[in-house]
Backbone bond lengths (Angstrom), bond angles and torsions (degrees), N, CA, C in turn:
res aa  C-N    CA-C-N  psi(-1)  N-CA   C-N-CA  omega(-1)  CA-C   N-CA-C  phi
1 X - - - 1.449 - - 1.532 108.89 -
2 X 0.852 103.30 141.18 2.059 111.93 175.77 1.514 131.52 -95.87
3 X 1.045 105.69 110.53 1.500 100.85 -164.66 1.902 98.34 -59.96
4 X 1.148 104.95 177.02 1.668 124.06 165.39 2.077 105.45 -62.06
5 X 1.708 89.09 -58.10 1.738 82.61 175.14 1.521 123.12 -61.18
6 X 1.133 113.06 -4.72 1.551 108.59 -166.88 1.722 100.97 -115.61
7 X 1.475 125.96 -16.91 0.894 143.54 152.34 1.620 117.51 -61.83
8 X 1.308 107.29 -49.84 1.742 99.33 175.02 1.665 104.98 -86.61
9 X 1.077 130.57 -9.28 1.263 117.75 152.94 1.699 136.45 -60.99
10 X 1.525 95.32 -32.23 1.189 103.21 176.34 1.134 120.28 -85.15
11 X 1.262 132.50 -13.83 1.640 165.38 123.47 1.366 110.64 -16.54
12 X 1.320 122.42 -59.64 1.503 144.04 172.82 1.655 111.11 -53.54
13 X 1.504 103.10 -45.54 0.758 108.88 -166.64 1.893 132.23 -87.19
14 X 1.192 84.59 -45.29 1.837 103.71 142.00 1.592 118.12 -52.98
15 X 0.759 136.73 -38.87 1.332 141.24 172.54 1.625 112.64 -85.10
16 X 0.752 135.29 -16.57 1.371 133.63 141.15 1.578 124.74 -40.96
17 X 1.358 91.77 -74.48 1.432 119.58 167.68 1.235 122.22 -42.92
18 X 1.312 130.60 -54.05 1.630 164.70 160.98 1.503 101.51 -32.46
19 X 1.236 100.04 -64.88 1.937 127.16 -152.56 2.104 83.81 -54.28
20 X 1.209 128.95 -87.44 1.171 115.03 -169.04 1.318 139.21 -34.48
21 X 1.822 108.59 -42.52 1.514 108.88 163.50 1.426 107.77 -66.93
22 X 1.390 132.08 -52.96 1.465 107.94 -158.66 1.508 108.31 -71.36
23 X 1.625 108.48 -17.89 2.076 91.97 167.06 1.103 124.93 -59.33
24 X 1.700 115.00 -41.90 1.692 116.09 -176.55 1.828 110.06 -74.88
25 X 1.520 112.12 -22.41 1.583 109.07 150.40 1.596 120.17 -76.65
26 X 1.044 102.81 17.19 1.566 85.60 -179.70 1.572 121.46 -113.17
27 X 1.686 104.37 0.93 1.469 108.26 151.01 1.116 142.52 -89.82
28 X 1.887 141.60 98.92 1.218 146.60 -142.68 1.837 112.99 -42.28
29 X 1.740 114.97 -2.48 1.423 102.68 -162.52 1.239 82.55 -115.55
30 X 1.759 137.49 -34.77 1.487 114.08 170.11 1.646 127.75 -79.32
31 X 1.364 113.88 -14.69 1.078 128.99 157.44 1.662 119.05 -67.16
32 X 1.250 125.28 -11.97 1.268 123.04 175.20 1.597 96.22 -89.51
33 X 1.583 121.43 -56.90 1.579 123.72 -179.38 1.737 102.47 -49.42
34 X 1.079 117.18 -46.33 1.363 124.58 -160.69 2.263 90.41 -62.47
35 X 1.105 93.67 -74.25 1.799 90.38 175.27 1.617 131.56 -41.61
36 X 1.825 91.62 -32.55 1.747 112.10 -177.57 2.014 82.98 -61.12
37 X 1.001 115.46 -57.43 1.331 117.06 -156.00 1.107 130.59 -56.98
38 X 1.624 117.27 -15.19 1.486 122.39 -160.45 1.654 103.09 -77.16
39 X 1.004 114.38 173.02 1.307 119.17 -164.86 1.859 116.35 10.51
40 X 1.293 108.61 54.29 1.479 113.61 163.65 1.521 100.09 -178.00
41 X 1.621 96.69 174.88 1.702 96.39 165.57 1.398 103.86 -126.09
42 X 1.446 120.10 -166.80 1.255 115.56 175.82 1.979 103.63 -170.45
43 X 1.442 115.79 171.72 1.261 114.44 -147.69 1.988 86.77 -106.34
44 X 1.372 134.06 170.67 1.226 110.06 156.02 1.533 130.79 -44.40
45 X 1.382 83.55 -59.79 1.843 84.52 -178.89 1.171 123.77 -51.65
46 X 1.507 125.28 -24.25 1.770 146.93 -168.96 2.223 82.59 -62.32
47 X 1.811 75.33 -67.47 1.984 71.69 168.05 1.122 141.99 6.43
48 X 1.580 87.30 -99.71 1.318 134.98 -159.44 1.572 95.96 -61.39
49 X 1.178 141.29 -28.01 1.291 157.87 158.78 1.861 106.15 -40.35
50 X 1.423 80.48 -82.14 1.250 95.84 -179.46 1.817 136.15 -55.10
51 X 1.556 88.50 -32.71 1.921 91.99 165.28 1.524 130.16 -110.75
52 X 1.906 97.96 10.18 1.282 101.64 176.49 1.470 117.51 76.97
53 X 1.081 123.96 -9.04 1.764 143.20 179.17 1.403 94.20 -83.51
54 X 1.568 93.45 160.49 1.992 100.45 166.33 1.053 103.65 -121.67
55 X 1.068 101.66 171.32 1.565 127.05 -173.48 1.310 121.16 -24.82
56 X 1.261 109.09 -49.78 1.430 110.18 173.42 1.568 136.36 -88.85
57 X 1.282 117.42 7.90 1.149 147.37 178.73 1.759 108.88 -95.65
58 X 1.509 87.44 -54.08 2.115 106.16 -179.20 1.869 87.37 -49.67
59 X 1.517 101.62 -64.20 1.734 100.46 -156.50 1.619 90.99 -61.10
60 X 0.962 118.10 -39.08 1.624 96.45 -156.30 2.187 111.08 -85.71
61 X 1.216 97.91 7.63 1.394 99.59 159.69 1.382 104.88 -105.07
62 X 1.469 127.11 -30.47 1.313 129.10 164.29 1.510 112.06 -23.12
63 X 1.392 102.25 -72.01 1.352 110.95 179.77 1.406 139.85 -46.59
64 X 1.676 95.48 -43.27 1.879 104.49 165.10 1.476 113.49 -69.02
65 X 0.915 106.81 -14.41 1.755 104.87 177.22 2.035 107.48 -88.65
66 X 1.275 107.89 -49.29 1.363 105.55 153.92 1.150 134.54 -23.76
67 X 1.345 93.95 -67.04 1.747 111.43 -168.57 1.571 95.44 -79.92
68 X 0.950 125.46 -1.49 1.810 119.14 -166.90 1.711 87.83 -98.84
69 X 1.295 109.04 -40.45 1.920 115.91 166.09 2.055 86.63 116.31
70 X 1.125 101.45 28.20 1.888 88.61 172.88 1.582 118.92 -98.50
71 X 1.337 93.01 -13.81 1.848 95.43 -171.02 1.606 106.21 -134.58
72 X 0.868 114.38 125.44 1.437 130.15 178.87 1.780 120.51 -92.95
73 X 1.466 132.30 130.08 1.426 111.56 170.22 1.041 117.69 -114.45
74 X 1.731 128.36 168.62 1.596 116.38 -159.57 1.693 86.34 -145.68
75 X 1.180 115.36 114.90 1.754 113.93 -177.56 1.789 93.34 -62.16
76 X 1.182 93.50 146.93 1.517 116.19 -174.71 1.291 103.03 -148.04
77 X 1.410 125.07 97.97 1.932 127.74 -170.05 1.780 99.15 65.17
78 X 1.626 94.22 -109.09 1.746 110.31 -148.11 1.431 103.42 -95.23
79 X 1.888 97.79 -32.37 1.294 125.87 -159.38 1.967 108.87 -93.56
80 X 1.017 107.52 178.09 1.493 141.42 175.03 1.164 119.26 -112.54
81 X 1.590 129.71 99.11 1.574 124.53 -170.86 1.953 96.38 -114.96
82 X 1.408 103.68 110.63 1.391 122.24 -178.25 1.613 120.86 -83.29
83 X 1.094 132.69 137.36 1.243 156.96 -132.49 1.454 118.78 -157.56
84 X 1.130 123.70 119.13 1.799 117.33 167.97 2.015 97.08 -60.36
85 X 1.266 85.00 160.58 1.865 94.60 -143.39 1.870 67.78 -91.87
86 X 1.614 129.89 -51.92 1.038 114.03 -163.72 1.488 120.86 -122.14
87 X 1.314 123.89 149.62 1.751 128.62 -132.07 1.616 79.84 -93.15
88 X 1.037 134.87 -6.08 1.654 132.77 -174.95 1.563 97.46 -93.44
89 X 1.410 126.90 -45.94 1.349 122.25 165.46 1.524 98.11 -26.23
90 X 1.305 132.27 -108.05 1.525 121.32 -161.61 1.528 118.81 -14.35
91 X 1.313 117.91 -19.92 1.839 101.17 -165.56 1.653 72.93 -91.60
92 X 1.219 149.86 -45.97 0.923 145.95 -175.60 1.767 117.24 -37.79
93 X 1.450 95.06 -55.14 1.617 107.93 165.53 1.485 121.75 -46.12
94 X 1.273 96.06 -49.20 1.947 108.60 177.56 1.152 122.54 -52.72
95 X 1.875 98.63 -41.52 1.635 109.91 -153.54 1.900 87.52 -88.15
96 X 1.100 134.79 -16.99 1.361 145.05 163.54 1.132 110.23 -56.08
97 X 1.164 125.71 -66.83 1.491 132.79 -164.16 1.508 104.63 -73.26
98 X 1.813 125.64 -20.42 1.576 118.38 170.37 1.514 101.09 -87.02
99 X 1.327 143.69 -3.98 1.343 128.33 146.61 1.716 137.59 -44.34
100 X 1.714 102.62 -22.79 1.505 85.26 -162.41 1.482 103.46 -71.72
101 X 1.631 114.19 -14.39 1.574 115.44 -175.85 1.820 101.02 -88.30
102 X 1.026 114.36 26.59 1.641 103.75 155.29 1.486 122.83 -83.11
């Protein structure tokens, strides 16, 4: 059985953990790459297409999503083809996209 203290610890503790990804999701242009991404990958420029940003904007949200540990890159030729780092991210994507009808 779980006490309340050992319950809000674990609470504490998830939210720790939590607190960094949902900041680097919590800006509408890495959160758009982050959704573009689920079940696919894509190159910067594939991007840069897609969010209307340039190049240097794509990489440099690239990076907060990186460093947050959500997107992974895999050299492909010259380029960098980016990827959510983890295959559970997508249910994440889903369970996002059945929010806007709350």
């Amino acid at each position: 059985m779980t006490t309340d203290a050992q319950m809000a610890k674990l609470c504490r503790d998830l939210a720790q953990t939590w607190a960094p990804i949902l900041q680097a999701l919590a800006h509408p242009e890495r959160l758009l790459i982050a959704l573009w991404l689920a079940n696919t990958s894509s190159t910067v420029r594939e991007l840069e297409t897609v969010t209307g940003l340039s190049q240097s904007l794509v990489s440099y949200h690239l990076k907060a999503l990186r460093e947050a540990g959500l997107v992974r890159a895999t050299p492909v030729g010259r380029a960098n083809c980016y990827a959510l780092a983890n295959p559970d991210l997508n249910k994440l994507a889903d369970l996002l996209g059945t929010l806007t009808n709350v």
